[in-house]
C-alpha positions as CSV (number, residue, x, y, z in Angstrom):
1,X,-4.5,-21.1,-15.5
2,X,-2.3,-17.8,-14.3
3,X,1.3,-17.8,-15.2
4,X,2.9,-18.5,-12.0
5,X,6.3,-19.5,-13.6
6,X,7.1,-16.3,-14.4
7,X,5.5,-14.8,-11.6
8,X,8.4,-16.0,-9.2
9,X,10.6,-15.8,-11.8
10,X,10.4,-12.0,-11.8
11,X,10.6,-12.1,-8.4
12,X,14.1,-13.8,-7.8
13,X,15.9,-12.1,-11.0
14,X,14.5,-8.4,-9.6
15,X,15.6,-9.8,-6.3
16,X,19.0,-10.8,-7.3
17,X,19.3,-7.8,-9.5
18,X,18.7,-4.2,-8.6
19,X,17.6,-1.4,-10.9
20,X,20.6,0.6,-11.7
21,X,18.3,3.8,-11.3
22,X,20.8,5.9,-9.6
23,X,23.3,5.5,-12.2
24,X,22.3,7.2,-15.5
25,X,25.3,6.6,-17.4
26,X,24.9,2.9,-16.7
27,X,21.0,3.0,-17.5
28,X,20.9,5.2,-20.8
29,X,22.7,2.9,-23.2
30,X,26.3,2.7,-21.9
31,X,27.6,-1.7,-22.0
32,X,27.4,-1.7,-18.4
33,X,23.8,-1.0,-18.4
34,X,21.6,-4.1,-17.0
35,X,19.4,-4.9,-14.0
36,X,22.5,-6.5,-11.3
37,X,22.6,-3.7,-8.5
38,X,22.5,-0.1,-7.6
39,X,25.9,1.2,-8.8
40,X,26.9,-2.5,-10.7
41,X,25.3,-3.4,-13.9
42,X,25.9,-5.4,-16.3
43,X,24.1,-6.3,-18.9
44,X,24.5,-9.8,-20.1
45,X,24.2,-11.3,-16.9
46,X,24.9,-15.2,-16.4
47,X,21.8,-16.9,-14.6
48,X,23.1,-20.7,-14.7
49,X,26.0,-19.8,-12.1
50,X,23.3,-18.5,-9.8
51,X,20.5,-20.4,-10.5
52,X,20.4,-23.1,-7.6
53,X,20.2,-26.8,-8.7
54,X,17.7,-29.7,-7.4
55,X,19.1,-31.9,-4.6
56,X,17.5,-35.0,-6.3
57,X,18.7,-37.3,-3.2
58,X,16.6,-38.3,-0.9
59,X,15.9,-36.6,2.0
60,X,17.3,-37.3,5.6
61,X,16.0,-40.6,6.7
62,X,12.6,-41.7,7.7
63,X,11.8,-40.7,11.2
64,X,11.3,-43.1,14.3
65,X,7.4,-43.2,14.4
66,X,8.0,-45.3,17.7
67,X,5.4,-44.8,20.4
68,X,2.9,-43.0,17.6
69,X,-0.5,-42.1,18.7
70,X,-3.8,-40.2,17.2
71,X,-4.2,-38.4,20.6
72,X,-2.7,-35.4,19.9
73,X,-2.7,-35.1,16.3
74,X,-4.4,-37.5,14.0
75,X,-1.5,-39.2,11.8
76,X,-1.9,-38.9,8.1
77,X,-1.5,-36.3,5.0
78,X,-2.1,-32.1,5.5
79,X,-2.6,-29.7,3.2
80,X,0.1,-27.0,4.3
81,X,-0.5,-23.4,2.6
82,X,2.5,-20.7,3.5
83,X,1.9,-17.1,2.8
84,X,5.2,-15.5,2.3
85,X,4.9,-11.8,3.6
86,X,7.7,-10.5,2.1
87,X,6.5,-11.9,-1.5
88,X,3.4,-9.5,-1.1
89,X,1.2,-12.4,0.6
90,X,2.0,-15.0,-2.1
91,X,0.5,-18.6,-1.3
92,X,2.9,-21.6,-1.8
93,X,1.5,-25.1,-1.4
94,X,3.1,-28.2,0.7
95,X,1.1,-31.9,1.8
96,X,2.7,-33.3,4.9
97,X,2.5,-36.5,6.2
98,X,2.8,-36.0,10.1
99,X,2.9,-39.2,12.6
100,X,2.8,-37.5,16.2
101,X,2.5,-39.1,19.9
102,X,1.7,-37.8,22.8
103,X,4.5,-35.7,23.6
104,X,6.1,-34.7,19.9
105,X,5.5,-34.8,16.5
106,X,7.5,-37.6,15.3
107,X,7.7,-37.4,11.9
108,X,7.0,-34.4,9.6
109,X,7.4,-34.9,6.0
110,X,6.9,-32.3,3.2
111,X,6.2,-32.4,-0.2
112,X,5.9,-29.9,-2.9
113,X,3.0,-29.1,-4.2
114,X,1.9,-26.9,-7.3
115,X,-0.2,-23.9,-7.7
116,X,-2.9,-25.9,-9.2
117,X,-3.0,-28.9,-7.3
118,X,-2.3,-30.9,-10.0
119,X,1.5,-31.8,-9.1
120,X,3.2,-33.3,-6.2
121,X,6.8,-34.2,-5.9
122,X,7.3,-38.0,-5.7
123,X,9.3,-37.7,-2.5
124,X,9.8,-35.4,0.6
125,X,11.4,-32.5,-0.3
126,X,12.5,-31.9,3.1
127,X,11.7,-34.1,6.8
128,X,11.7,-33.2,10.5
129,X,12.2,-35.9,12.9
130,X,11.2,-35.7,16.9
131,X,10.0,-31.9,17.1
132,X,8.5,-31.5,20.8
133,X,5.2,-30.5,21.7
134,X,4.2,-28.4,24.7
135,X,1.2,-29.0,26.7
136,X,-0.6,-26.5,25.1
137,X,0.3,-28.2,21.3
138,X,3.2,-25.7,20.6
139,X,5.9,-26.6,18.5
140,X,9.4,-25.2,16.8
141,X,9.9,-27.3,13.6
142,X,13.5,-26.3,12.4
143,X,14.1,-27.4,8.7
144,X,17.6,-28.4,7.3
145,X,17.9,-26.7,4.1
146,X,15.9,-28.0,1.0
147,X,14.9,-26.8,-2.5
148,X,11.5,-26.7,-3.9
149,X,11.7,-27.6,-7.1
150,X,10.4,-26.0,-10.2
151,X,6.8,-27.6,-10.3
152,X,5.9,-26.4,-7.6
153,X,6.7,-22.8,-7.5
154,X,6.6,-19.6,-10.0
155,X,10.0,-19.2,-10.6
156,X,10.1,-22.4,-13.1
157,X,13.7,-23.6,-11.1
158,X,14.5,-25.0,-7.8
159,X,15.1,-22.6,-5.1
160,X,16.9,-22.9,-2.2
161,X,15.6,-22.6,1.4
162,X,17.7,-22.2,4.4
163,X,16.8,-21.8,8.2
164,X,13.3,-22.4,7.9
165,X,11.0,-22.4,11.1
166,X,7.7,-23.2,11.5
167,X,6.5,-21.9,14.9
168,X,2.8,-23.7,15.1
169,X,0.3,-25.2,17.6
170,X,-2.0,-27.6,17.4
171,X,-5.4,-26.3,16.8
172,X,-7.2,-29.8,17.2
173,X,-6.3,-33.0,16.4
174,X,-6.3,-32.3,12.3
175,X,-5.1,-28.9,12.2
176,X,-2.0,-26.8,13.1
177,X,-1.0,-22.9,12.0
178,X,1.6,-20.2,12.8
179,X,4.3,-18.4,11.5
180,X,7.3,-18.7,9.3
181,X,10.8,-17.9,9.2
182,X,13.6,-18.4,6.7
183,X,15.8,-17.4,4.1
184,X,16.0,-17.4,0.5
185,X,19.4,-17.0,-0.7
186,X,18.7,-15.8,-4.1
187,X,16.4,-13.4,-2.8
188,X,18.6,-12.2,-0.2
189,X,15.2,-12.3,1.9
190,X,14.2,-13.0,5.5
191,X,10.7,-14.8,5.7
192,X,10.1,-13.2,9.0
193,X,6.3,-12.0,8.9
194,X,5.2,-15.2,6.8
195,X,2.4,-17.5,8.0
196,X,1.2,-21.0,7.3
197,X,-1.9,-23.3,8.3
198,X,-2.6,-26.9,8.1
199,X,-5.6,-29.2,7.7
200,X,-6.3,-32.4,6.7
201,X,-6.0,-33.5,3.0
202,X,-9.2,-33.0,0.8
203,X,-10.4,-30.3,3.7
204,X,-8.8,-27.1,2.7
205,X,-10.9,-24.0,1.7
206,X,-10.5,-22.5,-1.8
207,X,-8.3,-20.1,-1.5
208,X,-6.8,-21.7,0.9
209,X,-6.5,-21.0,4.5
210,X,-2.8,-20.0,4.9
211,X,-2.5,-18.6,8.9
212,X,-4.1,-19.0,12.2
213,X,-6.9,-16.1,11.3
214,X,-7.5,-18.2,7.8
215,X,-5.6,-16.0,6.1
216,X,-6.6,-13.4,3.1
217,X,-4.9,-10.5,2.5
218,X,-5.7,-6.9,4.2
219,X,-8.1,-4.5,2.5
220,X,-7.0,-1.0,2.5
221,X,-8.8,2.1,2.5
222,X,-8.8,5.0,0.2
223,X,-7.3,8.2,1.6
224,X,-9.4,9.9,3.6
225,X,-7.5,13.3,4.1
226,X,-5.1,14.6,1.5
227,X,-1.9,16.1,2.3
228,X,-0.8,19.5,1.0
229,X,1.3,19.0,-2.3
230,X,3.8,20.3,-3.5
231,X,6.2,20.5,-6.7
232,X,9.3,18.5,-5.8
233,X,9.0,16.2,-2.7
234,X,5.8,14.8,-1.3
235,X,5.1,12.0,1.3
236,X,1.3,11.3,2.5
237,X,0.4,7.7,4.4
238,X,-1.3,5.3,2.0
239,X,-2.9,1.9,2.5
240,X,-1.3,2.2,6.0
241,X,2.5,2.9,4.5
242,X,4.6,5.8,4.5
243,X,5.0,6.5,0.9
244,X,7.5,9.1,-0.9
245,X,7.4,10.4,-4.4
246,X,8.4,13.6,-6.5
247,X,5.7,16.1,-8.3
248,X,6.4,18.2,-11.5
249,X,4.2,20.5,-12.9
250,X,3.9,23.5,-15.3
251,X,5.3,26.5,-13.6
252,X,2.3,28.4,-15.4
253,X,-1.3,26.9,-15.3
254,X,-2.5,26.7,-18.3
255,X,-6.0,27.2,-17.3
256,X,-7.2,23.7,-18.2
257,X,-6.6,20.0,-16.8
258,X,-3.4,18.8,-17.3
259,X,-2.7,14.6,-17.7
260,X,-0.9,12.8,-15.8
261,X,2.4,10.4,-16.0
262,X,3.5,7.7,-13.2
263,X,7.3,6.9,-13.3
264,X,7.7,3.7,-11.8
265,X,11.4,3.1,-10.9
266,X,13.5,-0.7,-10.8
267,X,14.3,-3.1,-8.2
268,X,16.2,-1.1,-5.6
269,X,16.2,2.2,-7.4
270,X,15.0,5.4,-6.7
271,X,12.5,8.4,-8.7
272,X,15.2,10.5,-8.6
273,X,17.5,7.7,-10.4
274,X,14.6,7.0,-12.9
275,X,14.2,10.8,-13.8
276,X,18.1,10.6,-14.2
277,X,17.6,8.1,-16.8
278,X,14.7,9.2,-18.7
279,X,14.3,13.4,-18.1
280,X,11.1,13.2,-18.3
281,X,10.9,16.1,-15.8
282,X,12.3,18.2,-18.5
283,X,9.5,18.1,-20.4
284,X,6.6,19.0,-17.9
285,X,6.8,23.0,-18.8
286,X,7.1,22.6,-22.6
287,X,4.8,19.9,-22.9
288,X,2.1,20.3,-20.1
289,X,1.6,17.7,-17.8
290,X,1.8,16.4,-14.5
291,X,4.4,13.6,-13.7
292,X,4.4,11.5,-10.6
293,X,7.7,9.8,-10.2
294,X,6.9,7.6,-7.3
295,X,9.1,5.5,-5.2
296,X,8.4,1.6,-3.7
297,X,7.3,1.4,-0.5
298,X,10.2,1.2,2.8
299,X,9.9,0.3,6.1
300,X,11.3,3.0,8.6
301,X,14.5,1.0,8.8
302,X,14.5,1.4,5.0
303,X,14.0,-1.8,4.1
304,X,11.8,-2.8,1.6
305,X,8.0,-3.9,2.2
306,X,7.7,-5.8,-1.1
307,X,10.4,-8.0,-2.2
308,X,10.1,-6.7,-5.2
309,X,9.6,-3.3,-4.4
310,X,6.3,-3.0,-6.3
311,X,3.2,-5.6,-5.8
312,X,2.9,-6.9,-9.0
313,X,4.1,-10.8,-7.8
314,X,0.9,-11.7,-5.5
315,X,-2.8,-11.4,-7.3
316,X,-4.1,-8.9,-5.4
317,X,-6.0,-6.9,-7.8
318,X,-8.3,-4.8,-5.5
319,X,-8.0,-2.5,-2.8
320,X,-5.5,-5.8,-1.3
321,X,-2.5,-4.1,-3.1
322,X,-1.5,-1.1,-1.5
323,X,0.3,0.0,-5.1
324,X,-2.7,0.3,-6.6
325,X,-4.7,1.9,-3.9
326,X,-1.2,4.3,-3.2
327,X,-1.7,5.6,-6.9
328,X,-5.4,6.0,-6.6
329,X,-4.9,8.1,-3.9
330,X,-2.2,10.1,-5.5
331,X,-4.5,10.9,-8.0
332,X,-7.5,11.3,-6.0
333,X,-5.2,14.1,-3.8
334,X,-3.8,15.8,-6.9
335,X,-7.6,16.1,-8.1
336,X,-8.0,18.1,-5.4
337,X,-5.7,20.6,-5.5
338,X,-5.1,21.2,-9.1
339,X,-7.2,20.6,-13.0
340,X,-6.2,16.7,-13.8
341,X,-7.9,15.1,-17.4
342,X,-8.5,11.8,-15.4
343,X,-9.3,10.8,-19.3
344,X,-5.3,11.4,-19.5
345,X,-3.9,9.1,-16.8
346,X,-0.4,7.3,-18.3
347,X,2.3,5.2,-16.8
348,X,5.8,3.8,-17.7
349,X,8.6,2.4,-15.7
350,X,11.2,-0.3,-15.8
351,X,12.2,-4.1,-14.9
352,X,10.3,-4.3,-11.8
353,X,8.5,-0.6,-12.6
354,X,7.8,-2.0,-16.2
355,X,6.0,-5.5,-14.6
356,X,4.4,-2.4,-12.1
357,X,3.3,-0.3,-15.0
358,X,2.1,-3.6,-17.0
359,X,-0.1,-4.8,-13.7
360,X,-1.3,-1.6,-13.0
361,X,-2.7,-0.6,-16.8
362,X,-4.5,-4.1,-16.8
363,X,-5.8,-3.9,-13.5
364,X,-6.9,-0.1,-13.7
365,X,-8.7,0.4,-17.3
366,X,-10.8,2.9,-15.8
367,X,-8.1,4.7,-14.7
368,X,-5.0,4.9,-17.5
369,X,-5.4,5.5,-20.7
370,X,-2.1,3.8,-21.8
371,X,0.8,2.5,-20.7
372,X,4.4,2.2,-22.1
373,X,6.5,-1.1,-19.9
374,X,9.9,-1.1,-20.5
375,X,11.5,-4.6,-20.1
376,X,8.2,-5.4,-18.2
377,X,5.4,-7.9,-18.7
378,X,2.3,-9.9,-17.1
379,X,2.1,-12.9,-15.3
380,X,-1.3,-13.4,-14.9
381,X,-4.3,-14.3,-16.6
382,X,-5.3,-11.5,-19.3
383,X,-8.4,-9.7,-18.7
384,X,-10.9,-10.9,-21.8
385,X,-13.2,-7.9,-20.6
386,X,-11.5,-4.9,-19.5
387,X,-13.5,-1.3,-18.6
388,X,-11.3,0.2,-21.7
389,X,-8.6,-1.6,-24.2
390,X,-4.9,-0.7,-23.1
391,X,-2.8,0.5,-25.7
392,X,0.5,0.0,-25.2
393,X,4.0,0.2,-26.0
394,X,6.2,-2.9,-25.4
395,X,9.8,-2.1,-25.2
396,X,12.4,-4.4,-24.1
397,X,15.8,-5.2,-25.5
398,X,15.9,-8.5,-27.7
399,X,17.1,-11.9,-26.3
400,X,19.8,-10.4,-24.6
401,X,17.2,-8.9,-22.5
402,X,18.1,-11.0,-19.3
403,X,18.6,-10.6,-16.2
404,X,19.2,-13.5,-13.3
405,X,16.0,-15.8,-14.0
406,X,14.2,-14.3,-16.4
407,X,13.9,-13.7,-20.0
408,X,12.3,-10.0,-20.4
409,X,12.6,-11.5,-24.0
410,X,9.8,-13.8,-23.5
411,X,8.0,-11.6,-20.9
412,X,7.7,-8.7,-23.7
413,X,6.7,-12.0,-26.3
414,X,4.1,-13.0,-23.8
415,X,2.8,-9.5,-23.7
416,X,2.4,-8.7,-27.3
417,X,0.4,-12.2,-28.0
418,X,-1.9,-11.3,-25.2
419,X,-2.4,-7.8,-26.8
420,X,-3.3,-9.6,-30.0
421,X,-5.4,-11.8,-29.0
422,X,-7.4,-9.7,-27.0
423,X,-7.0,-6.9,-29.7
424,X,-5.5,-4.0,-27.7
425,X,-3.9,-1.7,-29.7
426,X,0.3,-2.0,-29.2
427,X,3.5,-0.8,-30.4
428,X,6.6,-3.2,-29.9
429,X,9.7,-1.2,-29.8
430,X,13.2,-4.2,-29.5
431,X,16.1,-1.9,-28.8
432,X,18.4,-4.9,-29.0
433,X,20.4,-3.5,-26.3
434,X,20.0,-6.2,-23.5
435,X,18.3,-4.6,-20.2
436,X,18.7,-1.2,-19.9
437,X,16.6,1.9,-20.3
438,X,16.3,3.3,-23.4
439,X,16.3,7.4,-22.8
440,X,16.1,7.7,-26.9
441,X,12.6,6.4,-25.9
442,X,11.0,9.1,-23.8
443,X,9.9,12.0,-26.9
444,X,8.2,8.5,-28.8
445,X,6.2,8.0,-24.9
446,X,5.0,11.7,-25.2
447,X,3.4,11.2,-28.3
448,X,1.8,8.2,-27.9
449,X,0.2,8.9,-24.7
450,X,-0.8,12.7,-26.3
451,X,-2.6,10.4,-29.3
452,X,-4.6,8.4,-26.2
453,X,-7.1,9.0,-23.7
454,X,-9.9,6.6,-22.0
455,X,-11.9,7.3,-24.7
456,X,-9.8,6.8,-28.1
457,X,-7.7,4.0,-27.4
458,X,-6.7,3.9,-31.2
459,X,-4.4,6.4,-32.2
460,X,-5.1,5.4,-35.7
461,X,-1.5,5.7,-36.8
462,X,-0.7,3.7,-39.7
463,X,2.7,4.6,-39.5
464,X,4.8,5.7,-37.1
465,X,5.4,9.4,-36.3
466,X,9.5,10.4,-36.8
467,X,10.1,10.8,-32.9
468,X,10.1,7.0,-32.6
469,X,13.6,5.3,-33.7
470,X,13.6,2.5,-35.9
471,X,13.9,-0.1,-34.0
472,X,10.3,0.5,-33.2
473,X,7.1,-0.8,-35.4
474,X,3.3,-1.4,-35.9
475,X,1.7,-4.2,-35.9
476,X,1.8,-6.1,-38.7
């Protein structure tokens, strides 16, 4: 079964707790260093002040199912799946019991419901009384605010939810479907965009159906007409986005392909931030290599199209994520226009870059060689058959590596047993400094991505070579 209690998890801490990018001094080592904010870190941060308990009273009173009446709707338990748009399309499960008449729907009350199926809350988690119906089976349900408890959601703790409005009509007497609106406090995040459809108990599709078209998430294409590029600052329209990012190259071409390096940046940072904090730009002439430092996707307002800036919360593993298809058609476009190893493809990145960079190598064997996370991790099921084994370096910083709502601790544990069992070569590298970005790191990077390609996925080291600090090891 996929993890889906860290899953959310990551969400809400990278939510709560933006990337410090932009601020070198507070990334590279200095006490201050953590995941909080752009400009604020800090890096023992205390999650139980902001972690939002479970209202274990009972909701508001049963409704007045006076006058009820199977004309309309037919009264009785719904399967209710919501697709949360700004969560990257993630599916979160409800049952309702609905009694309606001829005019409204009298009573509408929801329960919590878990990933699998297998759990339900034992009562309401939240009830609408009396919500009018027009005469062509429209409806505005306006929620009082509720938490879903842990159960039935990734993040493993109850989460509040405020304003919620379901905005639906009546599709026939056993269904009903629209759109969402909300917030999420500990997010900070507007559901506006999200969608939900119900139908009767037992009748749901797998996955389920979770808007008025059914649902599913958007294929995108690859590019089909590269733009110019150039060394510095780049933009080209992926997967129907306007995406940003920063090119470095070799100011003299050495004549043969060159590999390549994504730097994914944090929650609310930037690529010019993360090259702040790592340098790897200063490498690219002496070295010989080309680095994309990429940047999340914005809307034009500059808002953020993923919650979590990168799409590694939903499982969309194919051309449904428009990261994945953004750095294939980075690379497709670079392959055009200058010598790339594509047996030489790398990544690294942190907090929400290093879940990005983790996703990414598991979900594109055939593409990177390697990967180095920093404070990152997986929340889903681990490939048992990948194109190619991922070697890896896991880096995070001990069990002070926090940050509101999850333990990168226990992400970078996770991580490592899954390497094991699956036996992909790793390095785990516990800087015991809490979570921050450890520039000491970068030279160690280098050389483990030079000792891998698609082919040799062993380096074959049986020690480590002198650029990696001691804090870093082998497997035992």
């Amino acid at each position: 079964m996929r993890r889906w209690v860290t899953v959310l998890a990551s969400a809400i801490a990278l939510m709560a707790c933006g990337d410090d990018d932009d601020n070198p001094a507070a990334d590279t080592g200095d006490a201050a260093a953590s995941d909080v904010s752009e400009g604020d870190v800090e890096a023992d941060t205390t999650e139980a002040d902001t972690t939002p308990q479970l209202d274990t009273s009972p909701p508001v009173g049963s409704c007045d199912t006076t006058g009820a009446s199977d004309t309309r709707v037919v009264a009785g338990r719904y399967f209710m799946a919501l697709e949360l748009a700004p969560l990257g399309g993630l599916q979160l499960f409800t049952r309702v019991d609905v009694v309606g008449s001829d005019d409204a729907l009298l009573s509408l009350e929801v329960y919590a419901v878990s990933s699998d199926k297998s759990w339900q809350s034992p009562a309401p988690i939240v009830t609408s009384c009396n919500v009018a119906l027009d005469t062509d089976g429209g409806f505005v349900a306006t929620l009082p605010t509720f938490f879903v408890p842990g159960e039935a959601n990734p993040v493993g703790a109850s989460v509040e939810v405020t304003d919620m409005v379901l905005s639906g009509t009546l599709v026939d007497t056993t269904s009903f479907c629209g759109t969402v609106d909300g917030y999420l406090p500990l997010l900070d995040t507007q559901l506006a965009g999200s969608a939900f459809k119900a139908v009767a108990d037992g009748t749901e599709s797998t996955p389920p159906e979770s808007s008025c078209g059914g649902g599913g998430a958007t294929e995108f294409a690859p590019i089909a007409t590269c733009p110019s590029l150039v060394a510095g600052a780049n933009t080209m329209v992926s997967a129907e986005q306007d995406r940003e990012f920063q090119l470095f190259w070799p100011d003299v071409d050495g004549g043969g392909p060159l590999p390549v390096v994504f730097l994914l940046h944090g929650l609310g940072g930037s690529s010019t931030g993360m090259l702040q904090a790592t340098s790897w730009d200063e490498s690219v002439d002496a070295e010989g290599y080309i680095l994309v430092a990429a940047d999340a996707a914005n809307n034009a307002d500059g808002s953020q199209v993923n919650a979590t800036d990168w799409g590694f919360i939903a499982p969309a593993f194919g051309a449904d994520n428009r990261d994945l298809v953004f750095f294939e058609d980075i690379l497709k476009c670079l392959g055009e226009q200058r010598q790339v190893d594509t047996d030489r493809v790398y990544a690294t990145g942190m907090s929400a870059g290093g879940l990005m960079t983790t996703f990414a190598a598991v979900n594109r064997t055939n593409i990177f060689a390697a990967a180095a996370p920093l404070s990152g991790g997986y929340n889903f099921e681990f490939p048992t058959a990948p194109d190619h084994k991922i070697p890896m370096i896991v880096t995070w910083g001990g069990e002070s590596d926090t940050a509101v709502g999850t333990d990168f601790h226990a992400q970078a544990l996770a991580l490592i047993a899954n390497l094991d069992a699956n036996d992909h070569f790793h390095i785990t590298c516990d800087h015991g400094r809490g979570h921050e970005i450890p520039d000491d790191l970068t030279p160690a990077i280098w050389e483990f991505f030079q000792a891998t390609t698609l082919g040799n996925v062993d380096p074959g080291w049986t020690e480590l070579p002198a650029s990696f600090p001691d804090w870093c090891m082998l497997p035992e």
